[in-house]
N, C-alpha and C positions, 0 to 999 in steps of 0.2 A: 723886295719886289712889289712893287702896287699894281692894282688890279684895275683892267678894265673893262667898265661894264656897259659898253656903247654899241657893241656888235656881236651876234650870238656865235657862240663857240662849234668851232667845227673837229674837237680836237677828240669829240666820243668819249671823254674821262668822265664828264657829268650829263644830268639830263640837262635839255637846255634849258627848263623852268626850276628855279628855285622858288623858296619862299623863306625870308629873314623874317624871324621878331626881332624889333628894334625898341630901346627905350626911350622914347623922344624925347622924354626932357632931360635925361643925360646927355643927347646929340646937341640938343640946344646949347646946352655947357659947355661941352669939348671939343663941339667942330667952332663955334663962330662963326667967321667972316672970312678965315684965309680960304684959301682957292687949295692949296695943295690938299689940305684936309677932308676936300670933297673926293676924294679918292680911297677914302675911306670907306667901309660900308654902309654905315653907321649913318655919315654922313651925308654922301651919295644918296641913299634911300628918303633919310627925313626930313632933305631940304627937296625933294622932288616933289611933283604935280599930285602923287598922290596920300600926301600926307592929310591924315584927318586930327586935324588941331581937338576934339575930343577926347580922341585916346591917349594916355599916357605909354601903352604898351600898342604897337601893332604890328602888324603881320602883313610884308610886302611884297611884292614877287619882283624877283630880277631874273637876268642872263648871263650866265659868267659868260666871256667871252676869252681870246688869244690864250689858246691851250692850256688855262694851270694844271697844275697837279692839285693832287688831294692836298699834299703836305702845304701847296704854297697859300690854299684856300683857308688852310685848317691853321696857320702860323697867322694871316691876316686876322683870323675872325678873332685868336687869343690874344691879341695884340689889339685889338677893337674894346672895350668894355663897356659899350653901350651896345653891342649885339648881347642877345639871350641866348637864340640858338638859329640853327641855319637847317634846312633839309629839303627834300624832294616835294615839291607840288604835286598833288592829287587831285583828282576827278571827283566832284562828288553834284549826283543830281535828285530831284526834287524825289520825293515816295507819297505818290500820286495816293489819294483816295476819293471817291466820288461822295457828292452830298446827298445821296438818298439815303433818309431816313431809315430806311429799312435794309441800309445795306451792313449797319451793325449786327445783325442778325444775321448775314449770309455770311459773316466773316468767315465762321468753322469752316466748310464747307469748303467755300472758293480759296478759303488759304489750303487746303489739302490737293486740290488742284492748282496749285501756285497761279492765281488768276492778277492778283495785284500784282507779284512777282512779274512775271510774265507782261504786263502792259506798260511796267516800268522799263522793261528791257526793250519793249517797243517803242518805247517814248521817246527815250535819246535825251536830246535836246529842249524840245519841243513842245509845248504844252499838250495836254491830252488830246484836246480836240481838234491838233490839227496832226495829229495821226495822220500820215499818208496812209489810208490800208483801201485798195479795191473795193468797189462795193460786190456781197458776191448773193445769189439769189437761192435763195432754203426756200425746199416747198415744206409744210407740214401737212400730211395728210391724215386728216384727225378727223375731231368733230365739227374742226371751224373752229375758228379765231374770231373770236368777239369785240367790238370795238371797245376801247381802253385809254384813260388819258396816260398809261405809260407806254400803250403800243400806236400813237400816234405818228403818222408818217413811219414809221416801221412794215405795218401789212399794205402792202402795193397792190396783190390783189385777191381779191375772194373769189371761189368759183365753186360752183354748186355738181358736186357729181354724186349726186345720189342717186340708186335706182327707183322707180313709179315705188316699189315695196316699200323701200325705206320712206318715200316721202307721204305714203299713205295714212292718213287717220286712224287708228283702231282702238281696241283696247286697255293695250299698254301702252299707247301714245295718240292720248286721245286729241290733241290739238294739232294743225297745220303748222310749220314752221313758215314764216313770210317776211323773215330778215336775215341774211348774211351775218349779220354785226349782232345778231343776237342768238347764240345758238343755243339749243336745250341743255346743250352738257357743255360745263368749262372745261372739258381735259385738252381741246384744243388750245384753248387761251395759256389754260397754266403750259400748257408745252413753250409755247411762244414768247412768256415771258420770260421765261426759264436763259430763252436764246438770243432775245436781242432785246429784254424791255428796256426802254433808255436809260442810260447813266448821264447822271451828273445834270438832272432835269427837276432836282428838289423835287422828285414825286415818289414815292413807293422802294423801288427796288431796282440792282442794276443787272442788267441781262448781260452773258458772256463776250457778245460779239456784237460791237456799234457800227458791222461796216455791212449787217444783213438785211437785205430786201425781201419780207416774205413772201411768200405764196402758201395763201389757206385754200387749201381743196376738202372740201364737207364731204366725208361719207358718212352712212351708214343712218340708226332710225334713234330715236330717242335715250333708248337705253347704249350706245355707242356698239351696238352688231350690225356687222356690215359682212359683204358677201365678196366672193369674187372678184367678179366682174366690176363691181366699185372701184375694188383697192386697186385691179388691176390697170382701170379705165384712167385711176387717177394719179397712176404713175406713166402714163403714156401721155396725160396731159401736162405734168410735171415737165417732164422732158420738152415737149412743145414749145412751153413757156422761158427753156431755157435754164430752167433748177440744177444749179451746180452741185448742191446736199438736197438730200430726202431724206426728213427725219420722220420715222415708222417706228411709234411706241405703242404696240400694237401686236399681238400673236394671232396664231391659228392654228395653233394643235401640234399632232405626233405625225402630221401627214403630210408629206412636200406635193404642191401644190404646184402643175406642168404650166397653168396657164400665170399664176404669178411668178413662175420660175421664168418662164419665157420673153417678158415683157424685162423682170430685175436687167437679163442678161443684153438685151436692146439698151439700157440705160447705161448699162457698167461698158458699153463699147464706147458712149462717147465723155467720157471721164467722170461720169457724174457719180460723188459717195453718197452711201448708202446707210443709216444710222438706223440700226434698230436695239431695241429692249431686247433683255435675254428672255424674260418671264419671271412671272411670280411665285412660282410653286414648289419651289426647293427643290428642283430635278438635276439630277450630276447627266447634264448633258453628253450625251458619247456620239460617236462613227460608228456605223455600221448596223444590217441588218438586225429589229427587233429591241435596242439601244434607244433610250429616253432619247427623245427629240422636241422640240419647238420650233416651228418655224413663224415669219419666217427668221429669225435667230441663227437656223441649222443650216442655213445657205454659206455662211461667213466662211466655213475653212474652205469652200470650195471655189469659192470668187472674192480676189483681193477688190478691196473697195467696199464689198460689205462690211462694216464695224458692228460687231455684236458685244454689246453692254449689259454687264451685271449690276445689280443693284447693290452698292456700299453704305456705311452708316457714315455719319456725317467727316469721320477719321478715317476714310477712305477702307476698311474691312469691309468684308463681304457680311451682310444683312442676313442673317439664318433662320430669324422669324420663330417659326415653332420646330424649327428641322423635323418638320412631318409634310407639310403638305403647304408652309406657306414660309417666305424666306423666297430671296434669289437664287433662281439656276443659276448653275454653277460648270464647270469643268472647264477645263486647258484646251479640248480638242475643240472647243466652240466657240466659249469666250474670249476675245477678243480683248477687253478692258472692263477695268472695276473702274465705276464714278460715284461720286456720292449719291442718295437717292432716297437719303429720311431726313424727313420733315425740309424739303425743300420749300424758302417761298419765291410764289410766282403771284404773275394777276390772275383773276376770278372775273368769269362772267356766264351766266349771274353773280350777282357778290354772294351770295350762300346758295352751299351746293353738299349736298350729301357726302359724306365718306373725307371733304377737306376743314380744317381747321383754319377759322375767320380769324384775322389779323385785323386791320383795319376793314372797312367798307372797301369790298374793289380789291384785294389779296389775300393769301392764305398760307397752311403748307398741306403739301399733300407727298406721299411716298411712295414709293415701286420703280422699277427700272424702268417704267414709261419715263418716270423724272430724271434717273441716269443717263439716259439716250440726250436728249435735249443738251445736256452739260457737252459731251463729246460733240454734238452736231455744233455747237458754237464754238467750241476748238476748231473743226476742220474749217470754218467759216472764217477764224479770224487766220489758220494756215491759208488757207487758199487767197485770200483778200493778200496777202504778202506776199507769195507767190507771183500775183499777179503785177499789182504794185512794180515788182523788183525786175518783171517782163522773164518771170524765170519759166521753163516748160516743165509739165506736169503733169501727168497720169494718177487717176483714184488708186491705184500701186503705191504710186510716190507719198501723197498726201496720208494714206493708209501706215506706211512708215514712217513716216514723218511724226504723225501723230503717237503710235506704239513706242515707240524709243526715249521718246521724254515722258510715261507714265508709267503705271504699273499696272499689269496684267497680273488675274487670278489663275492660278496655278492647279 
């Protein structure tokens, strides 16, 4: 029985792609010039359009067609001796990496949250950067987001909410601040790089999520204390501005707080998540009266959409520090997720800053669950960006789940 290979098979015995090696210069020899011979596979294949006159051996895809069997495929091919072997075509796509310099160094890390994994799954077909993903809008309300040549066209916009106190002169902070793009403390910056600093920009390092628009809202005074009425001010303008994540790597104690509690719950009605640090203190967070707390961390079991982040070592464990009084809070009733959170590097601005370890000029690392929070706020960034993308509906519920189900929570 000879085999034809003109029209794809609808008979379900095979897939409809194969792929033959064939050795072409044994085809050369044994088909010739007769015509029936081309009915061969052998033949068929390496007098076709895609013969490459270099290889002596290659690998060609065809379609069986008019129903064979296995038997009548498998009698043809032992009957061929210029086929090697014959089998199923596979799928195989690029394993994308970016060229920042410094993203050999985030490897650990972003491989323990499957981040290359993960963008590869997003990638498809398609080169990296034409990623369909939404663009989606992160406020960070920090210290300020410092200007950056890796967070360029990144921060959209800056916006100054600090109170008369914080912006006053004294003491402890004896100079005026009079630039947005220069703030006294880089913890905003390193947060920001953490979440979106450019990939694949030959500069520094690459941020989780390349489809976020930031929003830097400045609280607080030199030393990063801030009040209230700041944090609170500057999650209502968050909202305003349209901030789909608000990332808050930031605490405030063993005491829930009625007027930041009040504003969280205005934000979580119109889908917007919420990312905060667990804290740094090695506290077994609990429920209930008189029970270690942090907020705002202590919010999370009680409203979906808040995500509260533990600080992990680079292998994704929980960070225990001195298990006395420094090391990530910890517990299951609170904790929401463990993310990496030592020696992460991000950008710096200024480029030397107390308490961070200088990499080059312009980056560092620096550790604690402020740096865990960041990782997960660029996860729901690039969820949501897909989400939207795909025109799919969504509640900080939804993305809340979405997120938990592919990582691993501290127990």
């Amino acid at each position: 029985m000879l085999l034809d290979f003109s029209e794809e098979s609808t008979s379900g015995d095979f897939p409809e792609k194969l792929v033959a090696t064939i050795d072409n210069q044994c085809s050369d020899e044994a088909c010739g010039t007769d015509k029936l011979s081309l009915q061969k596979l052998s033949c068929f294949l390496a007098n076709g359009t895609s013969r490459n006159s270099q290889l002596k051996e290659q690998a060609y895809n065809f379609t069986l067609t008019k129903g064979m069997s296995f038997e009548d495929l498998e009698n043809q091919i032992e009957q061929d001796k210029c086929v090697i072997g014959v089998s199923e075509e596979r799928k195989y796509r690029s394993t994308w990496a970016p060229n920042d310099p410094l993203y050999s160094q985030q490897r650990a890390y972003l491989d323990t949250i499957k981040w290359a994994l993960g963008m590869n799954r997003m990638q498809g077909t398609s080169p990296f950067a034409t990623i369909p993903l939404k663009p989606v809008k992160v406020a960070i309300i920090d210290s300020g987001v410092g200007a950056h040549p890796d967070l360029d066209g990144v921060v959209t916009e800056r916006i100054d909410m600090r109170s008369l106190q914080s912006k006053a002169v004294s003491a402890s902070c004896p100079t005026a601040l009079t630039n947005l793009e220069n703030p006294f403390n880089t913890h905003g910056t390193f947060v920001a790089g953490i979440i979106g600093g450019k990939s694949n920009n030959s500069i520094g390092l690459t941020g989780v999520a390349r489809n976020v628009e930031i929003i830097s809202i400045m609280v607080g005074n030199c030393k990063g204390e801030m009040s209230t009425a700041e944090v609170a001010n500057a999650m209502g303008s968050a909202f305003s501005r349209g901030a789909e994540v608000i990332n808050l790597s930031l605490g405030g104690g063993n005491e829930s707080d009625p007027t930041f509690e009040f504003n969280l719950t205005q934000i979580l009605n119109k889908k917007t998540v919420v990312v905060v640090s667990a804290g740094n203190e090695y506290k077994h967070l609990q429920l209930g009266n008189g029970l270690p707390k942090s907020y705002p961390a202590s919010y999370a079991p009680k409203y979906p959409g808040v995500i509260s982040v533990a600080w992990g070592k680079q292998d994704g464990t929980l960070q225990d520090g001195n298990k006395t009084n420094q090391g990530s809070n910890y517990g299951k009733d609170v904790v929401k997720i463990l993310a990496p959170g030592d020696a992460l590097i991000s950008t710096m601005n200024p480029a030397n800053a107390p308490g961070y370890l200088v990499i080059p000029t312009g980056f560092g690392r620096g550790s604690g669950s402020s740096f865990s929070a960041p990782l997960v706020t660029g996860a729901v960034a690039l969820t949501i960006g897909f989400l939207k993308q795909n025109n799919l509906d969504f509640d900080e519920r939804m993305v809340e789940d979405l997120i938990l189900k592919t990582t691993s929570v501290r127990t």
